[in-house]
BADRENVEX-388509 format. One record per residue (C-alpha): x negated, y negated, z; residue in three letters. Coordinates in pm, whole numbers, padded with zeros to 5 digits, always signed. Layout:
BEGIN
XYZALA...
***
This chain:
BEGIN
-00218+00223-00700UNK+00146+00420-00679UNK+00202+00428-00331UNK+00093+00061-00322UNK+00346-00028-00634UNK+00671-00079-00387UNK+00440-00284-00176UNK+00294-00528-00463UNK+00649-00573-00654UNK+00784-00682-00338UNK+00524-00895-00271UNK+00496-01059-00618UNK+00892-01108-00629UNK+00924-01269-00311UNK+00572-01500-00389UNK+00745-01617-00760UNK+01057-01703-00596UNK+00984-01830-00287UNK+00671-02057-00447UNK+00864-02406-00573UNK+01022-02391-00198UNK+00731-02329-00036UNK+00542-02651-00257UNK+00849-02815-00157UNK+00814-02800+00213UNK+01139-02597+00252UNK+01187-02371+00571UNK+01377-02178+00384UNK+01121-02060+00166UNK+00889-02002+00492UNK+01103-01765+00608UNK+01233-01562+00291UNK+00826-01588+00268UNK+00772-01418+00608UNK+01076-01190+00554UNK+00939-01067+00208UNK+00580-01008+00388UNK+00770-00756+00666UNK+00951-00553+00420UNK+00622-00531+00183UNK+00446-00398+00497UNK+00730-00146+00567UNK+00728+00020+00262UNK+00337+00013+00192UNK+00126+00275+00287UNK+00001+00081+00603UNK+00316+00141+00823UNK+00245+00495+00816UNK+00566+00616+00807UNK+00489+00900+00574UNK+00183+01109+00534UNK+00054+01427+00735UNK+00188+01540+01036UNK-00030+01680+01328UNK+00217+02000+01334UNK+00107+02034+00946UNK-00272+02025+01029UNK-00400+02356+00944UNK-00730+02367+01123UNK-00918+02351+00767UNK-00949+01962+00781UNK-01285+01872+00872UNK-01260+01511+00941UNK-00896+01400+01113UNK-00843+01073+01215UNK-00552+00956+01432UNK-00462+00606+01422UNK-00180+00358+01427UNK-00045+00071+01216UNK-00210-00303+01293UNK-00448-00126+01485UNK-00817-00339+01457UNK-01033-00086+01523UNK-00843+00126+01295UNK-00885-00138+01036UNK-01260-00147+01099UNK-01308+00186+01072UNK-01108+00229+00715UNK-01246-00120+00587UNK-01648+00097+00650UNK-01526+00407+00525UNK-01418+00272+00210UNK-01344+00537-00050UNK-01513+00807+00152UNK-01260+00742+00390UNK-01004+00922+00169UNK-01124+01203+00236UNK-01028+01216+00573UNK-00686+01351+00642UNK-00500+01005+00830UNK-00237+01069+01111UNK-00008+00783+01203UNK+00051+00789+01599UNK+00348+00560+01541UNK+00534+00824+01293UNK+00442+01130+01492UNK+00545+01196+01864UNK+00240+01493+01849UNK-00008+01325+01716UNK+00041+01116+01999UNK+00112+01369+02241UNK-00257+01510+02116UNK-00433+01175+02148UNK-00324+01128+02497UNK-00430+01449+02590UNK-00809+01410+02467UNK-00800+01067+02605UNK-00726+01049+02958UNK-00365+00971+02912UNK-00385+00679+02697UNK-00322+00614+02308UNK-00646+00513+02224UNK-00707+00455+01836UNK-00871+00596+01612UNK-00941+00900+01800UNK-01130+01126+01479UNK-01137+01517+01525UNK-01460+01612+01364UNK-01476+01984+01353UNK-01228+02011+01609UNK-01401+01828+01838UNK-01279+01411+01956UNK-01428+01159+01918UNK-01268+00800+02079UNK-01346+00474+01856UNK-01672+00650+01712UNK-01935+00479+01535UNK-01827+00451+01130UNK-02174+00591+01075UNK-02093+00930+01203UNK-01747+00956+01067UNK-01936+00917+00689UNK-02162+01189+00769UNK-01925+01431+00854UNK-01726+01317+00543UNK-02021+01384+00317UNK-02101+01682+00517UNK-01771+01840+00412UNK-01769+01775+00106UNK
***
């Protein structure tokens, strides 16, 4: 819940304040509504902004997955990983110019999300299914 506690007070100031506007009909409230939303998602966890870097990997990670804010497949794939998935070590594409660099160069040249690195091998947009086994696998 900590690195979601920025996130939630945002969220819950701008809701309380903004909420007898918003009954009210007033634009005003819309948009300090829709303003409130953009800075919640900038300082939760799902801009990814901070977290590992692909320079910091050490090789030891068995499950890596490289993926990218707003991405839906990268949504899918956390949403079916649940808790299992936090075992995985996460690498924002958006916050690091190498971890981009890397999934370009395992995937023809494009960006494609989330690529996983399971054992040191890639995997483009695999199956949830296999990303849990290795996750239970290295455990």
């Amino acid at each position: 819940m900590g690195r979601w506690l920025p996130a939630s007070l945002v969220l819950l100031v701008v809701v309380w304040t903004t909420l007898p506007g918003l009954l009210a009909g007033d634009l005003r409230a819309v948009l300090v509504l829709l303003a409130g939303f953009g800075i919640a998602w900038w300082v939760s966890p799902l801009n990814g902004q901070s977290g590992p870097r692909h320079e910091d990997l050490t090789g030891e990670d068995p499950v890596v997955i490289y993926w990218r804010p707003g991405c839906v497949y990268c949504i899918r794939l956390r949403g079916a990983l649940g808790r299992q998935g936090r075992r995985a070590t996460w690498v924002s594409i958006w916050a690091d110019p190498d971890a981009a660099a890397y999934v370009r160069s395992v995937n023809g040249g494009d960006e494609t999300v989330p690529t996983v690195l399971i054992d040191g091998e890639p995997h483009t947009n695999p199956d949830p299914e296999l990303v849990r086994t290795a996750l239970a696998q290295a455990s």
